[in-house]
KEMAR-803503 format. One record per residue (C-alpha): chain; x negated, y negated, z. Coordinates in pm, 1 decimal, decimal comma, always signed. Each point is the difference from the previous one (the first is absolute). Layout:
# KEMAR-803503
<A <X Y Z>>,
...
# end
This chain:
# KEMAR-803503
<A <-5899,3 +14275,0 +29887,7>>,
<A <+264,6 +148,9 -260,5>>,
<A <+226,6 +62,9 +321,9>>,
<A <+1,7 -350,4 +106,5>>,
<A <+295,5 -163,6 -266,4>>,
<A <+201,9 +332,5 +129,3>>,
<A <-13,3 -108,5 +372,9>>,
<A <+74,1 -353,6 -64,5>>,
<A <+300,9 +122,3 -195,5>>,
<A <+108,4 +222,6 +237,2>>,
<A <-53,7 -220,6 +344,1>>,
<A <+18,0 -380,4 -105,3>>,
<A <-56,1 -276,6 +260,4>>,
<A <+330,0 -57,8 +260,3>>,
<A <+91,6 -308,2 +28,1>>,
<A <+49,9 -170,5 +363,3>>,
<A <+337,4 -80,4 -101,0>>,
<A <+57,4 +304,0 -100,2>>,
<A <+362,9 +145,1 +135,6>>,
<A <-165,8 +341,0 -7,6>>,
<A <-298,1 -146,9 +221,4>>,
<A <+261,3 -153,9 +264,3>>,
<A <+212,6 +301,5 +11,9>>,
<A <-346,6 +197,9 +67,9>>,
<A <+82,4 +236,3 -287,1>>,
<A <-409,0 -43,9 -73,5>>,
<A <-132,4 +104,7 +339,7>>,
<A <-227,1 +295,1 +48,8>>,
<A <+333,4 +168,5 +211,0>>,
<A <+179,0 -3,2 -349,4>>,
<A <-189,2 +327,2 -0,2>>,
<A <+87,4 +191,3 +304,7>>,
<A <+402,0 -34,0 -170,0>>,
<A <-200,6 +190,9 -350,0>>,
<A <-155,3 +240,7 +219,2>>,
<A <+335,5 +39,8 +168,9>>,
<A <+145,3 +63,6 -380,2>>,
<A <-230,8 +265,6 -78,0>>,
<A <+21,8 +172,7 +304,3>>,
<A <+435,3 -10,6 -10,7>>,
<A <+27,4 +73,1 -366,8>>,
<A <-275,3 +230,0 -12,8>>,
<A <+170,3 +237,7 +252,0>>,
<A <+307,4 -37,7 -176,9>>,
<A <-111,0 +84,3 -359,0>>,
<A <-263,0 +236,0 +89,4>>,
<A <+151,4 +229,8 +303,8>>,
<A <+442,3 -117,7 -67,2>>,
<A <-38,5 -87,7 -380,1>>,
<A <+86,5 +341,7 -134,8>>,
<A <-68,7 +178,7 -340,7>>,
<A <-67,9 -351,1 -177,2>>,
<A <-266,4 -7,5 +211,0>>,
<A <-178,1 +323,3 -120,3>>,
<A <-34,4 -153,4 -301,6>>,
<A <-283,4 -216,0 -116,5>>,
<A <+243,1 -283,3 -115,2>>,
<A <+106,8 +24,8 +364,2>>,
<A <-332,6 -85,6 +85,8>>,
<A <+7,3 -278,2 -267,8>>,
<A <+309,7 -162,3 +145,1>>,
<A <-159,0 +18,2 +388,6>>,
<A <-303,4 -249,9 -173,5>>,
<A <+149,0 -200,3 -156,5>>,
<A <+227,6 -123,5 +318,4>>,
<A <-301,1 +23,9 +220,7>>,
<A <-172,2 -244,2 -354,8>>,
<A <+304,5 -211,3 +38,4>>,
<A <-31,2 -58,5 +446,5>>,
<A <-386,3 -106,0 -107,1>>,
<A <+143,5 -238,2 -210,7>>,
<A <+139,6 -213,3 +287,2>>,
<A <-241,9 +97,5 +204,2>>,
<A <-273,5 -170,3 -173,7>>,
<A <-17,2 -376,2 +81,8>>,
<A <+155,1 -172,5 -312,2>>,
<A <+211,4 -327,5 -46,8>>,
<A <+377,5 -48,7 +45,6>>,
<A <+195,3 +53,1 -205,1>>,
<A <-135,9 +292,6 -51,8>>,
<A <-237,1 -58,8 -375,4>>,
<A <+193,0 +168,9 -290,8>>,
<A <-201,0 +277,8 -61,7>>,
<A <+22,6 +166,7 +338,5>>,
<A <+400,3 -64,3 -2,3>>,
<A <+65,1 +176,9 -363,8>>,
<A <-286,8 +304,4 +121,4>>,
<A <+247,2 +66,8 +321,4>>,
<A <+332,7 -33,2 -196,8>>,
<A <-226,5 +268,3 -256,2>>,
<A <-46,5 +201,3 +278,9>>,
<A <+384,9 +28,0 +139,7>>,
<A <+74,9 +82,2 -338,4>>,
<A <-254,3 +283,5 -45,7>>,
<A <+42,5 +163,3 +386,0>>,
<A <+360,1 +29,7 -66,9>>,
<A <-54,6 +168,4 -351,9>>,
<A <-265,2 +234,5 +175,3>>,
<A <+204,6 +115,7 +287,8>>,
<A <+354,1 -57,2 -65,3>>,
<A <+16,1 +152,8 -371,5>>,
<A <-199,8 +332,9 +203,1>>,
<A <+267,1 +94,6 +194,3>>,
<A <+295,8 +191,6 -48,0>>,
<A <+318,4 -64,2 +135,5>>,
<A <+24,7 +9,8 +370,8>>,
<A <+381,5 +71,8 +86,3>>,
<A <-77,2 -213,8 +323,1>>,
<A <-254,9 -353,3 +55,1>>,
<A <-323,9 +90,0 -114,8>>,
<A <-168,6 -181,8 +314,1>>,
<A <-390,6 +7,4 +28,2>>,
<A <+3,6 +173,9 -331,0>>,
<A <+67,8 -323,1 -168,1>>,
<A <-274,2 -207,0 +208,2>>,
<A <-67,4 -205,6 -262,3>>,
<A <+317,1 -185,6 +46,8>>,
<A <-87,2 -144,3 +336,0>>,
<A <-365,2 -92,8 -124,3>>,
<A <+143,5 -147,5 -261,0>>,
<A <+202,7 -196,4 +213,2>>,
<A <-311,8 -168,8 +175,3>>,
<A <-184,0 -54,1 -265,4>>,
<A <+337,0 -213,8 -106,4>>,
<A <+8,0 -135,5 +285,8>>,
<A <-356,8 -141,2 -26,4>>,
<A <+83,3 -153,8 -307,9>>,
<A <+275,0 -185,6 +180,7>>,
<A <-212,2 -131,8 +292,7>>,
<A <-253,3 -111,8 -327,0>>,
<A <+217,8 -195,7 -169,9>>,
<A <+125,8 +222,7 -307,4>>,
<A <+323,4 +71,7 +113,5>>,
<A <+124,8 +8,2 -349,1>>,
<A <-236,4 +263,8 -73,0>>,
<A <+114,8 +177,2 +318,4>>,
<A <+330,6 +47,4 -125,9>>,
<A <-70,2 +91,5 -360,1>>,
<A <-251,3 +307,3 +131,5>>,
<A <+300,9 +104,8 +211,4>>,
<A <+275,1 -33,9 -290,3>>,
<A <-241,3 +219,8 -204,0>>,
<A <-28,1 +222,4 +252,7>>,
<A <+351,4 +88,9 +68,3>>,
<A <+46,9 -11,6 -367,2>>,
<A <-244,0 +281,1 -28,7>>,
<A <+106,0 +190,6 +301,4>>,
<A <+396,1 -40,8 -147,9>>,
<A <-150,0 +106,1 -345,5>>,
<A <-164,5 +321,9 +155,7>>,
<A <+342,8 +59,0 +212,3>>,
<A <+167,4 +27,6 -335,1>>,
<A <-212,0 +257,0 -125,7>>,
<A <-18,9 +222,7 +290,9>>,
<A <+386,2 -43,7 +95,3>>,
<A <+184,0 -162,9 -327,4>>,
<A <+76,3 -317,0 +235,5>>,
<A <-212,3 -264,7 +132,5>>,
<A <+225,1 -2,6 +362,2>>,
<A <-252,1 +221,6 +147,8>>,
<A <-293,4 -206,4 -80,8>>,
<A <+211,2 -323,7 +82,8>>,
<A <+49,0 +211,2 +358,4>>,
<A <-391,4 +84,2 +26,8>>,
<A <-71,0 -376,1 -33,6>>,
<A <+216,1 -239,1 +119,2>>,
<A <-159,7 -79,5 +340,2>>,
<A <-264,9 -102,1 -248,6>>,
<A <+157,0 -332,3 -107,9>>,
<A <+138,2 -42,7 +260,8>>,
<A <-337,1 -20,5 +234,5>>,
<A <-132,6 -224,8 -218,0>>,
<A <+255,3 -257,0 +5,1>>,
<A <-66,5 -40,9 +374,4>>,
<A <-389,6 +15,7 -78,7>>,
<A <+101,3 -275,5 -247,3>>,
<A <+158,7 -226,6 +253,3>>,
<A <-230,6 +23,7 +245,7>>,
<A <-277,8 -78,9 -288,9>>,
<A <+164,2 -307,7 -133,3>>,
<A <+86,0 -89,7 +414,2>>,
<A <-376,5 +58,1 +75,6>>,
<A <-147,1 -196,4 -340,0>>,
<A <+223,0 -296,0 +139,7>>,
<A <-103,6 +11,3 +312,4>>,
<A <-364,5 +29,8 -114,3>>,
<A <+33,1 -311,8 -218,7>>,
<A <+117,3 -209,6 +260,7>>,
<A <-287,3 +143,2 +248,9>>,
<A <-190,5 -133,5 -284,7>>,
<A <+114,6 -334,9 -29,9>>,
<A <-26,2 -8,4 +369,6>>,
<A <-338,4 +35,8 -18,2>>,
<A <-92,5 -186,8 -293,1>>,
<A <+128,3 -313,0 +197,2>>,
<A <-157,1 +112,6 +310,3>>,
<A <-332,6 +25,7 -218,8>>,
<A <+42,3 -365,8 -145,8>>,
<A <+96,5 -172,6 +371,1>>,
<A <-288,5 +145,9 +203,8>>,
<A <-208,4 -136,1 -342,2>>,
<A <+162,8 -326,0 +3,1>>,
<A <-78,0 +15,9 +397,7>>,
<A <-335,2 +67,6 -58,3>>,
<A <-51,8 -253,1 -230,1>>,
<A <+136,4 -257,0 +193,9>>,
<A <-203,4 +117,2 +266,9>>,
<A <-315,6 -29,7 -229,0>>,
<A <+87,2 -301,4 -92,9>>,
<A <+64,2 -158,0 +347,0>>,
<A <-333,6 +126,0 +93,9>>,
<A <-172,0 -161,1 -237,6>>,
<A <+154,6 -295,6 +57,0>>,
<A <-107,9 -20,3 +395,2>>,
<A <-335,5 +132,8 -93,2>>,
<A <-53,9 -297,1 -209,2>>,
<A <+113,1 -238,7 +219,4>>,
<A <-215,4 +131,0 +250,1>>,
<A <-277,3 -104,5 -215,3>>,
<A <+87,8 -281,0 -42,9>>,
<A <+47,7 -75,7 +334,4>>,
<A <-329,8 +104,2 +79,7>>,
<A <-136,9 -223,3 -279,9>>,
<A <+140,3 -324,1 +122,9>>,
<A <+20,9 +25,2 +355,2>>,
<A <-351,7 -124,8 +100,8>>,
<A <+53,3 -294,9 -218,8>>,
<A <+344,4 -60,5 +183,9>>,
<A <-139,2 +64,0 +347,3>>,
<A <-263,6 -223,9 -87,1>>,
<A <+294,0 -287,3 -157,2>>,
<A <+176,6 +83,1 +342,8>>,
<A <-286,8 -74,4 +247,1>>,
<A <-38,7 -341,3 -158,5>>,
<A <-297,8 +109,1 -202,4>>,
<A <-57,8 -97,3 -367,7>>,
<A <-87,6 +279,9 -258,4>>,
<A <-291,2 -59,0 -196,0>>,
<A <+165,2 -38,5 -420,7>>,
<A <-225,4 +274,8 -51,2>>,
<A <+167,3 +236,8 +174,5>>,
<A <+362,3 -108,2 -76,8>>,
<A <-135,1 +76,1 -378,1>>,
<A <-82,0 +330,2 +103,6>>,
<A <+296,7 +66,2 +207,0>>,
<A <+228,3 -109,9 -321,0>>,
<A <-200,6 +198,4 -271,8>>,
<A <+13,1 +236,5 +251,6>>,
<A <+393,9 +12,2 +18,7>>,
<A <+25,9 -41,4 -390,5>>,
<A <-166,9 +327,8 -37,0>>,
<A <+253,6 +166,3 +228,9>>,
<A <+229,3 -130,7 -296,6>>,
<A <-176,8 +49,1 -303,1>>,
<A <-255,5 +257,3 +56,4>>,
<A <+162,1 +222,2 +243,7>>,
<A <-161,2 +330,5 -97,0>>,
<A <-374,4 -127,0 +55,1>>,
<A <+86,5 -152,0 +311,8>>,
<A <-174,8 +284,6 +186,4>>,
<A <-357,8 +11,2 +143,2>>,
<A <-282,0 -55,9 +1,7>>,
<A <+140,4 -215,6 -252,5>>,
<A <+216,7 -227,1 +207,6>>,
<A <-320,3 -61,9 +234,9>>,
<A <-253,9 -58,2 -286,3>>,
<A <+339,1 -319,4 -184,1>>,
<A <-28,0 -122,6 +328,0>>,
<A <-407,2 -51,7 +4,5>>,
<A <-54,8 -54,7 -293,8>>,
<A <+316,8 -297,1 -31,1>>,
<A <-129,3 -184,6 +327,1>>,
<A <-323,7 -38,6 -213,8>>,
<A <+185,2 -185,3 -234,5>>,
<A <+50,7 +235,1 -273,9>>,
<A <+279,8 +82,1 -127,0>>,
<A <+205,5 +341,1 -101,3>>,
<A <+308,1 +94,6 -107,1>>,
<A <+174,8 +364,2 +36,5>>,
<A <+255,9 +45,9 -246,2>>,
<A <+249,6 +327,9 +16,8>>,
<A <+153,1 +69,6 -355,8>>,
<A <+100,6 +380,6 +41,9>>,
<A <+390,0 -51,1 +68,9>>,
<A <+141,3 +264,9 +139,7>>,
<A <-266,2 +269,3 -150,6>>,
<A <-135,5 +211,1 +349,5>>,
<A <-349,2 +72,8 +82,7>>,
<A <-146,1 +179,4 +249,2>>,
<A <-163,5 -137,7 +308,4>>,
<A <-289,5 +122,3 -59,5>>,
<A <-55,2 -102,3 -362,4>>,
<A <+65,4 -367,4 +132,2>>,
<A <-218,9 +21,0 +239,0>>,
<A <-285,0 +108,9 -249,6>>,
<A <+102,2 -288,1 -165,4>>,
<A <-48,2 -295,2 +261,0>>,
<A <-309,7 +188,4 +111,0>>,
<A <-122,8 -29,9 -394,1>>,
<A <+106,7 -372,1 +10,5>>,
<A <-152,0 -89,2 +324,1>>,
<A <-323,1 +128,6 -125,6>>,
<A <+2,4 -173,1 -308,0>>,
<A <+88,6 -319,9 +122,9>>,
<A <-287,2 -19,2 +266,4>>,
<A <-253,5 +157,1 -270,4>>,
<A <+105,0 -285,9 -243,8>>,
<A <-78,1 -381,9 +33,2>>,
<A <+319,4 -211,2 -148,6>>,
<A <+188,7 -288,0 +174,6>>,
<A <+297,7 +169,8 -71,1>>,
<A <+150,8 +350,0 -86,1>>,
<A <+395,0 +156,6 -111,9>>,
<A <+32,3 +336,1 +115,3>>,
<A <+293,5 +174,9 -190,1>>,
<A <+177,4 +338,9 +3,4>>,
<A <+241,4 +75,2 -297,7>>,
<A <+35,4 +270,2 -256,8>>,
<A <-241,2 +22,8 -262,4>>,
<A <-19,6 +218,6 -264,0>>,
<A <+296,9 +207,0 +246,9>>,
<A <-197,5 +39,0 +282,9>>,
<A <-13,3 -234,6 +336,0>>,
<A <-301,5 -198,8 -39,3>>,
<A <-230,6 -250,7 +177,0>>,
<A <-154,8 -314,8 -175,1>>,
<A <-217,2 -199,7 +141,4>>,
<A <-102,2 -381,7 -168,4>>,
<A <-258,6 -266,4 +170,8>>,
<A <+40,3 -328,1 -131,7>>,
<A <+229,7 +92,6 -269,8>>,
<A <-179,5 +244,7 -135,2>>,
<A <+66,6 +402,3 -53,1>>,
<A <-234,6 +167,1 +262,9>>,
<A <+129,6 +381,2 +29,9>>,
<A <+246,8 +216,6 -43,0>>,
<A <+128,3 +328,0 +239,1>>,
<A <+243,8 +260,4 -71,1>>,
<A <+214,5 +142,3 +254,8>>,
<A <+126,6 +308,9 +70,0>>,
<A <+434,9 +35,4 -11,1>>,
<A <-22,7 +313,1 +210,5>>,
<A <-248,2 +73,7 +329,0>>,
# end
């Protein structure tokens, strides 16, 4: 339980919007590249890093890069959150104090001795890809600053450390144009989708809506057509059933969302006895599920053939913030049902 705040500091919720998410820097292969990182770096420090490396700040320094990999590697928002950012530039600082203030002067490149530069590097880079390019650039300033500052105390100038370290900035500038080149191009692949998103919605709405539309008018259709085939061969419909056929209609109107059965069977019985019933729909645009409505003009059907009254209002609106039923017979309040807003 006591771990729980710590992992929802550490791994917040992503976004779908999320640059970091589109450029796939959360997927599970994120990974295989840390796993890659140990492996390289590892070899390098441990087997190529030299007599740094026989020392337990050696082993400090190798930790802390392979600390600051796990920070990317861990799903997490972009930019990258503030905390991880300053713990990597932390840790450029500290490998380069660790390693490079160990050695002695080499009267040639160091190479794999000073490892720490290249992982260093990625983890720079990283910070560039995440947004914090900023950041990126103060951790490498600090770090030639320290490796110029070590230069100077090993060799009286700071050319030789300026010579040890100059592919750094150099790397990263590149890193940092394709970063900024590959956050633009993430944006718009972001925008592109975003409208994308919104026109297949707007489609589907439409769609919905159209739907609806011929669905309704298929009822209706249904509704009046044997009193217009009837008008059409000549024949005279009874007032009776024109009654029914208009309440009939008006509910498709007013009191769309109870115009299901058995309820539409048992308004047309019970109207062509001469009682009368009107379905009123007050929700608006508030949703409720099929089913629920369906409860509800079974419950309404019942009631109104269990109940003796010339004439009944059946009415679904919100009531006390729920979809509910009322039913009233000859003005007066009968019953009450509450509806469900989800299945």
């Amino acid at each position: 339980m006591r771990l729980r705040p710590l992992v929802r500091f550490i791994s917040r919720p992503i976004p779908d919007g999320d640059l970091g998410r589109t450029l796939g820097l959360v997927a599970p292969g994120v990974w295989v590249l840390f796993a890659l990182y140990v492996v390289v770096f590892g070899y390098q420090a441990i087997v190529l890093g030299g007599s740094p490396m026989k020392t337990p700040l050696g082993g400090l320094a190798l930790v802390l890069d392979f600390v600051g990999a796990a920070l990317f590697a861990v799903p997490s928002r972009t930019p990258l959150p503030w905390w991880r950012t300053l713990t990597t530039v932390g840790i450029v600082v500290a490998t380069v104090v660790l390693i490079t203030w160990q050695q002695p002067f080499h009267d040639r490149a160091p190479g794999y001795v000073a490892w720490e530069l290249g992982a260093n590097n990625l983890l720079m880079f990283c910070l560039t890809i995440r947004g914090r390019v900023a950041a990126a650039w103060i951790a490498e300033g600090l770090s030639i600053l320290l490796i110029c500052t070590w230069s100077l105390t090993v060799s009286g100038s700071p050319l030789y450390g300026l010579g040890m370290s100059y592919g750094q900035p150099v790397t990263l500038l590149a890193c940092t144009a394709f970063a900024v080149g590959l956050r633009r191009t993430a944006i718009r692949i972001g925008d592109f989708q975003r409208a994308e998103h919104e026109r297949t919605t707007r489609e589907a709405r439409e769609l919905s809506r159209d739907e609806a539309i011929e669905s309704a008018l298929q009822v209706i259709r249904d509704l009046a057509q044997p009193t217009l085939k009837a008008i059409s061969d000549g024949a005279s419909p009874s007032p009776a059933s024109v009654r029914s056929l208009e309440a009939a209609l008006r509910d498709q109107v007013r009191g769309r969302s109870l115009t299901i059965e058995p309820l539409v069977s048992l308004l047309q019985s019970v109207r062509d006895r001469g009682i009368e019933v009107t379905v009123l729909d007050d929700l608006g645009e508030i949703p409720v599920p099929p089913p629920e409505l369906a409860r509800a003009a079974r419950w309404c059907a019942h009631l109104i053939v269990d109940t003796r009254a010339s004439s009944f209002t059946a009415r679904i609106a919100i009531w006390n913030g729920r979809p509910t039923v009322t039913i009233s017979a000859d003005g007066h309040f009968l019953n009450r049902l509450a509806l469900r807003q989800t299945a």
